[in-house]
C-alpha positions as CSV (number, residue, x, y, z in Angstrom):
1,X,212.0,131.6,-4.6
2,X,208.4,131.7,-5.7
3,X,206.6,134.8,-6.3
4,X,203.2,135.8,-5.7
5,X,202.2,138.9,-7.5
6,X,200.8,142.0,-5.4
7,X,197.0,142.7,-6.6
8,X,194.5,145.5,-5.8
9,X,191.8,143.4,-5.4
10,X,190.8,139.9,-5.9
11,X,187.1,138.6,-7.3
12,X,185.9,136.3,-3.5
13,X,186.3,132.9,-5.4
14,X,189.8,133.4,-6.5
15,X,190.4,135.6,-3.0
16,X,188.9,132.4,-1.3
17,X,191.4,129.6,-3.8
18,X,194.4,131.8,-3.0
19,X,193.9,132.0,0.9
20,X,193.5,128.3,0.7
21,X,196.3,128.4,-1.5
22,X,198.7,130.1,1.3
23,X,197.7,127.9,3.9
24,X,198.3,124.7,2.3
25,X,195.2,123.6,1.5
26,X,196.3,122.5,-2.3
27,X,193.6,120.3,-3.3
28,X,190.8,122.8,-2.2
29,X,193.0,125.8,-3.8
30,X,193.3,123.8,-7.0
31,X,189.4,123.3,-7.5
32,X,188.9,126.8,-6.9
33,X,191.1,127.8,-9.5
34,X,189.9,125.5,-11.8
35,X,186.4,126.1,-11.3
36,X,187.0,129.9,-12.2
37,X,188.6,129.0,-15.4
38,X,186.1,126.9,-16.3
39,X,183.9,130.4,-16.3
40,X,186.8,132.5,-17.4
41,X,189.5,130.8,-19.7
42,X,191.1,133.9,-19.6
43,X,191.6,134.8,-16.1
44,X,194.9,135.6,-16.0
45,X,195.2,135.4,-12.1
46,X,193.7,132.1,-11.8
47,X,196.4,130.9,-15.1
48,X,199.1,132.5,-13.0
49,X,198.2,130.9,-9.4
50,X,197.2,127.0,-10.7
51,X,200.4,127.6,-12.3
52,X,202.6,128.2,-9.7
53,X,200.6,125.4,-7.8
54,X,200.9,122.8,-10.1
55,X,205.1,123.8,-9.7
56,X,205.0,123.5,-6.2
57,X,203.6,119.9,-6.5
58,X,205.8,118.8,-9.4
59,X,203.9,119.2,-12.6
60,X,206.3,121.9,-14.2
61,X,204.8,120.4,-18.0
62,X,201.5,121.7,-17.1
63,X,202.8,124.5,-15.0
64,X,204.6,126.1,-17.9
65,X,201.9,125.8,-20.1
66,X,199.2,127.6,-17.9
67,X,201.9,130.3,-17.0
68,X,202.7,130.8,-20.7
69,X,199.0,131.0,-21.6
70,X,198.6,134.2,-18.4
71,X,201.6,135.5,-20.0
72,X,200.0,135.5,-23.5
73,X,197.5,137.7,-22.1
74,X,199.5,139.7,-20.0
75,X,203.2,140.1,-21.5
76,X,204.1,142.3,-18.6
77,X,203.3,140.5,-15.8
78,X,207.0,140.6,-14.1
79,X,206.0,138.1,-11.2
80,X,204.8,135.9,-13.6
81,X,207.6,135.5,-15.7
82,X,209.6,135.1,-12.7
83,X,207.8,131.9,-11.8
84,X,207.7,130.6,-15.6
85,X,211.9,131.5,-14.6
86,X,211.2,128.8,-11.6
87,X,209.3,126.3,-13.8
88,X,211.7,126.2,-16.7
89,X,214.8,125.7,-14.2
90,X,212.8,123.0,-12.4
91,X,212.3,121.7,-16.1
92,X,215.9,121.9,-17.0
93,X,215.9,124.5,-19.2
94,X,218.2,127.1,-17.5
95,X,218.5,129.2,-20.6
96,X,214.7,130.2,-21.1
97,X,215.0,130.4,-17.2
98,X,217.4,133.2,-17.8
99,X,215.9,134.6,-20.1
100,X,212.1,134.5,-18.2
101,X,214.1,136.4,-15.3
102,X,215.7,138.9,-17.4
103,X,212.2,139.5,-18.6
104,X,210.9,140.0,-15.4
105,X,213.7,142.3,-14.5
106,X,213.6,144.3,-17.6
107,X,209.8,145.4,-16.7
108,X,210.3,145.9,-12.9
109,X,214.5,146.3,-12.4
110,X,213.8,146.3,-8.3
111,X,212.1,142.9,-8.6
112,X,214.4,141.5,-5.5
113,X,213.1,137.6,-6.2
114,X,213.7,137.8,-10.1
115,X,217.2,139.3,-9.5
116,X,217.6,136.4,-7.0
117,X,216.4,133.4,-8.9
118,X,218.7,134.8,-11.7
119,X,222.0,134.9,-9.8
120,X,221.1,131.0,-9.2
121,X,220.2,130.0,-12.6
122,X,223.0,131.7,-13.7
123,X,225.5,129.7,-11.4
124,X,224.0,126.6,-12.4
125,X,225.3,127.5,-15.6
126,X,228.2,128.1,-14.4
127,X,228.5,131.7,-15.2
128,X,229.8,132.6,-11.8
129,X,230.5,136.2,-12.4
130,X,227.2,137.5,-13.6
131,X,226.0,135.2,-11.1
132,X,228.0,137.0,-8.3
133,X,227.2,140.6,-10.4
134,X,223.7,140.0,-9.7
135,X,223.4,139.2,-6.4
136,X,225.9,141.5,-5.4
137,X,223.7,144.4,-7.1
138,X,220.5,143.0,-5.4
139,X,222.5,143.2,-2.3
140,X,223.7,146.8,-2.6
141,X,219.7,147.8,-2.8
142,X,218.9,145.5,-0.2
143,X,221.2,144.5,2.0
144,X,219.2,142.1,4.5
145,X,218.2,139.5,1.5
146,X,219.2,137.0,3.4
147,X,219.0,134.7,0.5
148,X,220.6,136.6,-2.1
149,X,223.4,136.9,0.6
150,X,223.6,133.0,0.7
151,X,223.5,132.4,-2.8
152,X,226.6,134.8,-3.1
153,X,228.4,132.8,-0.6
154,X,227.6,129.6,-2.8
155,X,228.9,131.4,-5.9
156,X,231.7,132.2,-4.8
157,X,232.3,128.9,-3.3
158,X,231.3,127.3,-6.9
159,X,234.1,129.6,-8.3
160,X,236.2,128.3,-6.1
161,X,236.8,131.9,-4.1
162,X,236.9,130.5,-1.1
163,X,238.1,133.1,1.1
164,X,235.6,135.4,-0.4
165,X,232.8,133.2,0.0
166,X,233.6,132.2,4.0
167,X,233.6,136.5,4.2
168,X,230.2,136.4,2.7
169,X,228.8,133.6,5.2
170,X,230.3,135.3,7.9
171,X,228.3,138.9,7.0
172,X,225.2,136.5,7.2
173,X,225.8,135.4,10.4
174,X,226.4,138.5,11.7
175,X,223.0,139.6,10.4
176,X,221.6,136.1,10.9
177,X,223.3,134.4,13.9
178,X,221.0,131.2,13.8
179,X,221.1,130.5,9.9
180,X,221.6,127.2,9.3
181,X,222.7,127.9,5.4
182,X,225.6,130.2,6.5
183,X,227.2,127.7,9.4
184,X,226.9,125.0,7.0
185,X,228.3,126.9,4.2
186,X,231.2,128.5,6.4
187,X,232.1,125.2,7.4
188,X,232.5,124.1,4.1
189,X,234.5,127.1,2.8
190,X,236.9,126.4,5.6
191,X,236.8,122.8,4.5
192,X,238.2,123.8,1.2
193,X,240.6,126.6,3.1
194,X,242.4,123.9,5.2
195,X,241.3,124.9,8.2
196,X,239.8,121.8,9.5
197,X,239.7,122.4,12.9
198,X,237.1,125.8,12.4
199,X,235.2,123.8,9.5
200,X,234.2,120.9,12.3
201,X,233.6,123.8,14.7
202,X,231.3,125.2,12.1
203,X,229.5,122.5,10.7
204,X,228.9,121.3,14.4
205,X,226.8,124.9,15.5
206,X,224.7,124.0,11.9
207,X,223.9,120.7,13.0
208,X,222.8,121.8,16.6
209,X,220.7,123.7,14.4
210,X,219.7,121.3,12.3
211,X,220.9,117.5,13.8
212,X,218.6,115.5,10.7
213,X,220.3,117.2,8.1
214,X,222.0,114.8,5.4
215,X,224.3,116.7,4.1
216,X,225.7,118.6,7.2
217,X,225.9,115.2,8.6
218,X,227.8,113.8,5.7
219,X,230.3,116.9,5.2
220,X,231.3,116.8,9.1
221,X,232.3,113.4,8.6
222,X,234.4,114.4,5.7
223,X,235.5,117.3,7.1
224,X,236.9,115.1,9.8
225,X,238.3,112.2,8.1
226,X,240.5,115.2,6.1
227,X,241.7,116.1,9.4
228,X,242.7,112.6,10.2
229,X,240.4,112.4,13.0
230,X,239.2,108.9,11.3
231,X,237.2,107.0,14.5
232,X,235.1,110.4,14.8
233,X,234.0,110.4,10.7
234,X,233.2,106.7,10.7
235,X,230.9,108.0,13.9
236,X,229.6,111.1,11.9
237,X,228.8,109.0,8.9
238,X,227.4,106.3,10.8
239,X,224.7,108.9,11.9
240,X,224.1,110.0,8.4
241,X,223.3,106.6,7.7
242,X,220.5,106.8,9.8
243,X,218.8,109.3,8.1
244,X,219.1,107.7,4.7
245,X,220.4,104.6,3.9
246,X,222.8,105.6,0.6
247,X,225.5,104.1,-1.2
248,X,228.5,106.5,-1.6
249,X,227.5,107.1,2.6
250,X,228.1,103.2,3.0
251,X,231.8,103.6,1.1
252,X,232.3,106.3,3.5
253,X,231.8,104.3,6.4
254,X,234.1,101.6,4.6
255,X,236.9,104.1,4.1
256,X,236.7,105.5,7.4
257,X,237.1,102.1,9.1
258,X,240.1,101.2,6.4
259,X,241.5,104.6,7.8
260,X,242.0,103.5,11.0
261,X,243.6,100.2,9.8
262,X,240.4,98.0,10.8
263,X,240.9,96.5,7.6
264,X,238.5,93.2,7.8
265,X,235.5,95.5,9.1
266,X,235.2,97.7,5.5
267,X,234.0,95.0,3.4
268,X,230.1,94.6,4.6
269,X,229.9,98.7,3.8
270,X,230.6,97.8,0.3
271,X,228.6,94.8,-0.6
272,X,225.4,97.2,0.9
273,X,226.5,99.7,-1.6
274,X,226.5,97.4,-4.2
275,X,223.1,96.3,-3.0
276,X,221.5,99.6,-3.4
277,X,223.5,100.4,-6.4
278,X,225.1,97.5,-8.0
279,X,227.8,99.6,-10.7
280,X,228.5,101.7,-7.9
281,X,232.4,102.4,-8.8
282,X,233.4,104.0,-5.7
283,X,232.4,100.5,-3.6
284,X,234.3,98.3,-6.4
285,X,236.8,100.3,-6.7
286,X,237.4,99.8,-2.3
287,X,236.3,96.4,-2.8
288,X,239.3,95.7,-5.3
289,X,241.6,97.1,-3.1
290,X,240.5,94.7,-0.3
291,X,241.0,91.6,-2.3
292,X,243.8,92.8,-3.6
293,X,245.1,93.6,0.1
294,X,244.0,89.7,0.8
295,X,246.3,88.4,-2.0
296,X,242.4,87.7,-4.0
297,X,244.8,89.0,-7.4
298,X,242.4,87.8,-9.9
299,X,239.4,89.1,-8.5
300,X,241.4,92.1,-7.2
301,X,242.9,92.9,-10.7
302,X,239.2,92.6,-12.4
303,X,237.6,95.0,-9.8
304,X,240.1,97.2,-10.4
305,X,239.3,98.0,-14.1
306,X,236.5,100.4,-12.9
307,X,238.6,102.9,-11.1
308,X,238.2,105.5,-13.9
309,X,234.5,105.7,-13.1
310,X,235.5,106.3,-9.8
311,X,235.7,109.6,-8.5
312,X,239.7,108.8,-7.2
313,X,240.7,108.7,-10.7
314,X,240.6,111.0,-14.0
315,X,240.3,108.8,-17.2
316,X,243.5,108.5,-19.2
317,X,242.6,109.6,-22.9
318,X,245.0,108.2,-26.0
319,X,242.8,109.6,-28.7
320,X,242.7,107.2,-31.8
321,X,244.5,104.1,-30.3
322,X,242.4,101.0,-29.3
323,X,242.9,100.2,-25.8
324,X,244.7,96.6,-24.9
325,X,242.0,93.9,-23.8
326,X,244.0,91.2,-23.9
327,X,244.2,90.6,-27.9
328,X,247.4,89.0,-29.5
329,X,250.5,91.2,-29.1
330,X,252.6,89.1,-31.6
331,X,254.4,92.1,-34.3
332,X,252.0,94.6,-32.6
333,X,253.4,98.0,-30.8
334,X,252.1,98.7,-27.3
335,X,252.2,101.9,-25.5
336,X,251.6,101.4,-21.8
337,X,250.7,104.1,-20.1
338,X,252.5,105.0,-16.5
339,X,249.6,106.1,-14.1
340,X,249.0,107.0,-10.1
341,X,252.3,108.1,-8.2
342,X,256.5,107.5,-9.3
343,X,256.1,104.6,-6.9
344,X,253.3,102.8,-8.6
345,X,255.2,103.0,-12.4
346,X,258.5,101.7,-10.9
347,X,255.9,99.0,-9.4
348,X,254.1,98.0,-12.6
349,X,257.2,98.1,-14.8
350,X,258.0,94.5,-13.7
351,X,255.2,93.4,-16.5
352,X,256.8,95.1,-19.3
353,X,259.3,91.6,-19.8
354,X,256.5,89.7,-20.5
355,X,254.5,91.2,-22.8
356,X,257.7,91.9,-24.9
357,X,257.6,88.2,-24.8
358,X,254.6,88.1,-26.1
359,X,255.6,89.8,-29.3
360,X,255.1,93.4,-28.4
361,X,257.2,96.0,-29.2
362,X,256.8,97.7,-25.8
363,X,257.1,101.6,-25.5
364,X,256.3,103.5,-21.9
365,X,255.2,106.8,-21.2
366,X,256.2,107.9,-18.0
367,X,257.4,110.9,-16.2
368,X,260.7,112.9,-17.3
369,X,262.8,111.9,-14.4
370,X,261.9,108.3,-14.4
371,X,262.6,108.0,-17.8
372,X,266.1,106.5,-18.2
373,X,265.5,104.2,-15.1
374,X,261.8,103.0,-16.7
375,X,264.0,102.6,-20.2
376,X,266.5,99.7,-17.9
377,X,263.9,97.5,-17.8
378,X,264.1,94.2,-20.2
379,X,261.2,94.4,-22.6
380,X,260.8,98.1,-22.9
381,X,261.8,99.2,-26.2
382,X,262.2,103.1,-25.7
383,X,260.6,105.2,-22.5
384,X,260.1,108.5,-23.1
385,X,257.8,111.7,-21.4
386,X,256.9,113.7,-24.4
387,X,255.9,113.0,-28.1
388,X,253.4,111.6,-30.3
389,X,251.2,108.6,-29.6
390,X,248.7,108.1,-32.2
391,X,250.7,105.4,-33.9
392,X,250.4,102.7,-31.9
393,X,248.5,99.4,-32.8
394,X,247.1,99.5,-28.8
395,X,247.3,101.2,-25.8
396,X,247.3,100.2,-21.6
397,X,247.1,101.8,-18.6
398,X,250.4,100.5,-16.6
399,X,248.0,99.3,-14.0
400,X,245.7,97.2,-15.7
401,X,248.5,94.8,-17.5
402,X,248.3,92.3,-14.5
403,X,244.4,92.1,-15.3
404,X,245.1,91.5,-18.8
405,X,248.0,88.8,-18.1
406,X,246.2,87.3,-15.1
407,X,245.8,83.8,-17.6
408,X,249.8,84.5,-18.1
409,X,251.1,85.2,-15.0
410,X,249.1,83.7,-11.5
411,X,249.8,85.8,-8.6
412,X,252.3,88.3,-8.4
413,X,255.5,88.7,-11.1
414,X,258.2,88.9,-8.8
415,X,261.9,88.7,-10.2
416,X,264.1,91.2,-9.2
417,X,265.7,93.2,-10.2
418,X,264.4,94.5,-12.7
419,X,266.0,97.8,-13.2
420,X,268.8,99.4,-13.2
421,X,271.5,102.4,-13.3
422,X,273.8,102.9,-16.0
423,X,277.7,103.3,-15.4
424,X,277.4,106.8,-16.3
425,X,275.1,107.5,-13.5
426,X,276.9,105.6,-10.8
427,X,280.3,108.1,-11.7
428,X,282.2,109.1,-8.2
429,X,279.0,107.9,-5.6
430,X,281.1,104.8,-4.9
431,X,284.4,106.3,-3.8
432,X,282.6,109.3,-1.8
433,X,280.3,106.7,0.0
434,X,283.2,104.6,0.9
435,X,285.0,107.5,1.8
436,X,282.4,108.5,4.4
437,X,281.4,105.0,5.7
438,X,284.5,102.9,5.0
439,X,283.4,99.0,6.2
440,X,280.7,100.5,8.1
441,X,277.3,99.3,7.3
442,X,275.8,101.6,5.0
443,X,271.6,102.6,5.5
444,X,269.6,104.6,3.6
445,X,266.6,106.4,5.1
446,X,263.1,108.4,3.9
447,X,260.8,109.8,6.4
448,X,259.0,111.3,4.3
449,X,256.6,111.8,1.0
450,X,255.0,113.7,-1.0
451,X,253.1,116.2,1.5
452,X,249.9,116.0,-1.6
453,X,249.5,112.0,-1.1
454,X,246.1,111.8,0.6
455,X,247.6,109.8,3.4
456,X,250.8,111.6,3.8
457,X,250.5,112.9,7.2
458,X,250.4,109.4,8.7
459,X,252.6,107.5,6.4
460,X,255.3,110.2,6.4
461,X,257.3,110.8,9.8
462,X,258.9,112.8,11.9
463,X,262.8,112.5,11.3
464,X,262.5,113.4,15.3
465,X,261.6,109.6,15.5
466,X,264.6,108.0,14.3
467,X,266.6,108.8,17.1
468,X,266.5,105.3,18.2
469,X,268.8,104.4,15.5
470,X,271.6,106.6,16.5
471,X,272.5,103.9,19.5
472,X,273.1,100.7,16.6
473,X,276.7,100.1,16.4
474,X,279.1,99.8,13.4
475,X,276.6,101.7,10.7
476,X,277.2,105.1,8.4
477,X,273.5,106.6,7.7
478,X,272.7,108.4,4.5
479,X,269.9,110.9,3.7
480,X,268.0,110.0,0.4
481,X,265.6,112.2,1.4
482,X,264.4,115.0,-1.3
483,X,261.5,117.5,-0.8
484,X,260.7,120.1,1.8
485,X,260.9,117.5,4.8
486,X,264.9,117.6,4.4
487,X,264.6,120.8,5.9
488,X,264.4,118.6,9.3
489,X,267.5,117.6,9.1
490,X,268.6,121.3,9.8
491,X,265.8,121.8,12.0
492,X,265.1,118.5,14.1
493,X,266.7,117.9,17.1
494,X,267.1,114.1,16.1
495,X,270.1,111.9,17.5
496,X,270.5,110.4,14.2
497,X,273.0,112.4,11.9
498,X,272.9,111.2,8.3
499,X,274.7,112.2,5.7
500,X,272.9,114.3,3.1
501,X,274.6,114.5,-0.6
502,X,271.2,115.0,-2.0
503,X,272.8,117.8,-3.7
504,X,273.7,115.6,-6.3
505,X,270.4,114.3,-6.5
506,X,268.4,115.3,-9.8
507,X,266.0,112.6,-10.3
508,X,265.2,108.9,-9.6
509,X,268.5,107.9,-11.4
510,X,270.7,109.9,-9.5
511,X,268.6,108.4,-6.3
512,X,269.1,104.8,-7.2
513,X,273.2,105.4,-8.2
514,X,272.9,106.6,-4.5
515,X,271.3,103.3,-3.7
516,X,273.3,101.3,-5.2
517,X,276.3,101.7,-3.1
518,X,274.3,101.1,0.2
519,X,273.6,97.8,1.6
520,X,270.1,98.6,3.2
521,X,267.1,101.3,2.5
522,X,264.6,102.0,5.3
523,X,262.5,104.6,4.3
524,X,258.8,105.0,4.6
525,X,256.2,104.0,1.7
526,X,256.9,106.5,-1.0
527,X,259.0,105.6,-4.4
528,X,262.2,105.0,-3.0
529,X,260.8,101.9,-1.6
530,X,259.7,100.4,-5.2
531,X,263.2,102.0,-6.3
532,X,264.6,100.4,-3.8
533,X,263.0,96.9,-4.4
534,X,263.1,96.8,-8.0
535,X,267.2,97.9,-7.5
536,X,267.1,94.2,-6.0
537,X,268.6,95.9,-3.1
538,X,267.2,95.0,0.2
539,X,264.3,97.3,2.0
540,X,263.1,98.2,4.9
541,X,259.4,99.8,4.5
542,X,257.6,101.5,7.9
543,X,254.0,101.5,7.2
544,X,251.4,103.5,9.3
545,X,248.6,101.4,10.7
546,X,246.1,102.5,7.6
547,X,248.7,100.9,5.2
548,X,248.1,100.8,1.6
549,X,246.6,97.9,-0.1
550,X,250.1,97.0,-1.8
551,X,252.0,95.9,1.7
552,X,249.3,92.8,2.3
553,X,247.6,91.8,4.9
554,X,249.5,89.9,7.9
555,X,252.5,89.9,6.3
556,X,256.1,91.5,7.1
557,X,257.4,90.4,3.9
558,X,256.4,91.5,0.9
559,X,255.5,89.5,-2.6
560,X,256.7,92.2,-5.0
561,X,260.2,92.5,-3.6
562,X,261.6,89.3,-2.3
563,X,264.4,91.5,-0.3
564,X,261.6,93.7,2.2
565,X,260.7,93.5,5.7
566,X,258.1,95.4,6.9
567,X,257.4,97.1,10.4
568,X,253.6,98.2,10.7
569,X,252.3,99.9,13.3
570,X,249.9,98.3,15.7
571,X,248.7,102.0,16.4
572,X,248.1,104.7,14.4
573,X,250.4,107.3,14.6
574,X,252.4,105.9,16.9
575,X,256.2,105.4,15.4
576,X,257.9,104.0,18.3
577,X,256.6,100.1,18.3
578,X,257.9,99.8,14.6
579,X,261.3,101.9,14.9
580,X,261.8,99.5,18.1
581,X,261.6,96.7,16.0
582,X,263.6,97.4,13.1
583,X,266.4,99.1,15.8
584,X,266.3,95.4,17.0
585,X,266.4,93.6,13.7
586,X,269.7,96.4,12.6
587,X,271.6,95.6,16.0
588,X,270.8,91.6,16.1
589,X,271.9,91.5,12.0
């Protein structure tokens, strides 16, 4: 907030260049200034007041050098080195801003606006608890600074105290009723709190307020795609685009229409993007999974490279190993790196053969309890989750070999299996399966993942839903279901009644011993179905309508596991079409 010093009395020219000054009338204000400093170099008024001009219009070099010559002559000018506070932050330097504020302060301690601007130079620091002491101080004295009270809220929300910062932005409005700061920033504190339903409630009263505003326009529709409510962001962004035609708000659009399964309509979204920003990792990133979706592996694969300068991704770090771009692996050691979900290492692992042909000696990082399945596979020398890495000869992130081998291997590498589960593991699961299904057909079933995948509350299901199967003849079902959803089997009042000896189950090797004795999985799209299809044993896969990229388009089979079939919904949400379906492809097989 700019500050405007209170003076007993003002000389006419430089009371006639600051009423000028107030009213807008820059240009005219500025010659009046000037035209007093050219008759009194020294005028510290006149420094002061060009100064803070010259800020408003952007010229903070020559702002801070007019306000440091007033200051020169009048060290104790607190408004003064309030603003130089103001022109130093917009200049970048947010330590002398500090410091000009706590100047300011330390000459006049009730200066409200120095306090202020100090609480937000300090959070752009992020120092967010003498951030939140200051304004909290200013607030204590003053309780109706409606701006302090809002920069509070942000704090907090910087911090990450959510809860504390929706309390602040709810005192606002009950000072404030109509500030558009406080609806917008309650909305997005209930963004962060889960409750998506009062964060669009929110977000809509700021934007009756305000309906031109960017950002309000842009965090509804994110707000809404969170809450699944995909066809009303697309709408929301749409709007936003109307107001300013930007790249990440183009993505959004993209996204929101691959959300709702409208696979074919994302792509124009991206190639604007990449017309208004042509490295603009968030559109290639999409765009790779689109071609990748299409079966376009080559161009998919290279695309797919920049996803750690996307903001889906955190950048995997092997510190003093060269990363793999395709040089000669002949008597060289690799360490590919497992990345994304369980699912996607299990996926990926299928390379490790061939570059093990290649002359690698081919080591795997991966998570603890994928280990000893990850250590099955032919080419991998030793898996392991913990130890050293610094003496490899190169590095890889799992997901990038295909890029790397695309001159090697055209399409998709799909032998199975490719894993699998030592005698040790397997133990007594063959006798008690046989014991509880005899020559019945023996099925599998997951209906559900992890509840932190982003997508999670449509790919995962309702174990409500597999009722149908209850009525196919001559089968024993078995619950490989692990995670807080196997407390609907207690729960549910579903017709199907699996088995559950998930006891017994520890980790992915216990799982696929399990799977082994079965003669069919149907689960939804978490690991078990890579588990499953790199086990070589056949797999059923139920995909939501918003599938992910690795299921193809217009396909029911899939190219990474010869032994799938997959039942897609033609409506999101909607279970029943693709449980019909495979009820009817169980009880015709």
């Amino acid at each position: 907030m700019m500050n405007t010093p209170a003076m007993n009395h003002f000389s006419a020219p430089l009371a006639v260049a600051l009423e000028l000054h107030q009213t807008g009338h820059m240009a005219e204000a500025e010659s009046g200034y000037r035209a007093i400093l050219e008759e009194r170099p020294d005028h510290v008024d006149a420094l002061h007041y060009l100064g803070v001009l010259l800020h408003q219009r952007g010229d903070n070099e020559d702002a801070a050098k007019l306000l440091d010559r007033a200051l020169g002559l009048a060290p104790n000018a607190s408004a003064c080195w309030s603003n130089r506070g103001l022109v130093a932050a917009a200049l970048g330097d947010l330590p002398h801003a500090v410091a000009c504020y706590e100047r300011a302060l330390a000459i006049d301690p009730a200066f409200s606006n120095a306090r202020n601007n100090l609480g937000t130079a300090l959070q752009q620091q992020g120092r967010f608890d003498e951030s939140i002491e200051q304004h909290k101080t200013l607030l204590a004295r003053d309780p109706d600074f409606i701006d302090s009270r809002l920069n509070l809220g942000s704090t907090l929300a910087s911090a990450k105290r959510y809860d504390e910062a929706l309390a602040v932005y709810r005192e606002t409005l009950a000072r404030d009723p109509s500030n558009f700061h406080a609806h917008f920033g309650e909305g997005n504190a209930l963004r962060e709190l889960k409750r998506f339903e009062e964060a669009v409630a929110s977000l809509q009263r700021a934007l009756a307020l305000r309906p031109d505003h960017f950002e309000a326009n842009v965090n509804l529709g994110t707000t809404l795609g969170l809450f699944g409510k995909f066809v009303e962001a697309e709408t929301q962004y749409r709007r936003a685009l109307t107001l300013r035609d930007d790249p990440q708000i183009h993505v959004c659009v993209g996204a929101a229409i691959s959300s709702q399964g409208r696979f074919e309509g994302e792509e124009p979204h991206y190639r604007r993007a990449l017309e208004l920003a042509p490295d603009h990792a968030d559109a290639q990133h999409n765009l790779a999974l689109l071609e990748l979706r299409r079966g376009n592996f080559k161009e998919g694969w290279a695309l797919h490279e920049v996803r750690w300068r996307s903001s889906k991704y955190k950048a995997i770090q092997i510190p003093g190993v060269p990363e793999w771009r395709g040089e000669p692996l002949q008597g060289r050691t690799l360490l590919v790196v497992g990345e994304q979900g369980h699912g996607d290492m299990m996926q990926f692992a299928r390379y490790m053969p061939v570059l093990a042909q290649m002359g690698a000696t081919v080591d795997m990082r991966v998570p603890e309890n994928i280990v000893e399945l990850i250590q099955s596979v032919p080419g991998v020398h030793r898996a392991f989750a913990h130890g050293p890495t610094d003496h490899y000869d190169f590095w890889t992130p799992s997901m990038s070999v295909p890029h790397r081998l695309a001159e090697h291997v055209s399409g998709v590498l799909a032998e199975t299996p490719y894993m699998s589960v030592s005698a040790e593991r397997i133990g007594s699961w063959p006798a008690r399966v046989t014991k509880l299904a005899g020559t019945r057909r023996k099925i599998g079933i997951v209906w559900a993942g992890s509840p932190t995948f982003g997508n999670d509350q449509f790919r995962s299901m309702p174990f409500a839903a597999w009722s149908p199967f209850a009525e196919v003849a001559n089968a024993e079902w078995f619950s490989l279901q692990k995670g807080s959803a196997r407390e609907q089997l207690s729960n549910s009042e579903c017709a199907l009644k699996p088995h559950d000896l998930t006891d017994d189950i520890h980790d992915f090797a216990d799982t696929a011993a399990l799977i082994e004795q079965l003669d069919l999985v149907i689960t939804v799209d978490t690991s078990v179905a890579h588990l499953a299809g790199a086990l070589g044993k056949p797999v059923w896969v139920l995909l939501p309508a918003n599938y992910d990229w690795r299921w193809m388009l217009d396909r029911d089979d899939s190219p990474w596991y010869p032994h799938a079939r997959l039942f897609k919904q033609t409506m999101l949400g909607d279970w029943t079409e693709p449980v019909a379906r495979a009820k009817a492809a169980l009880m015709a097989g």
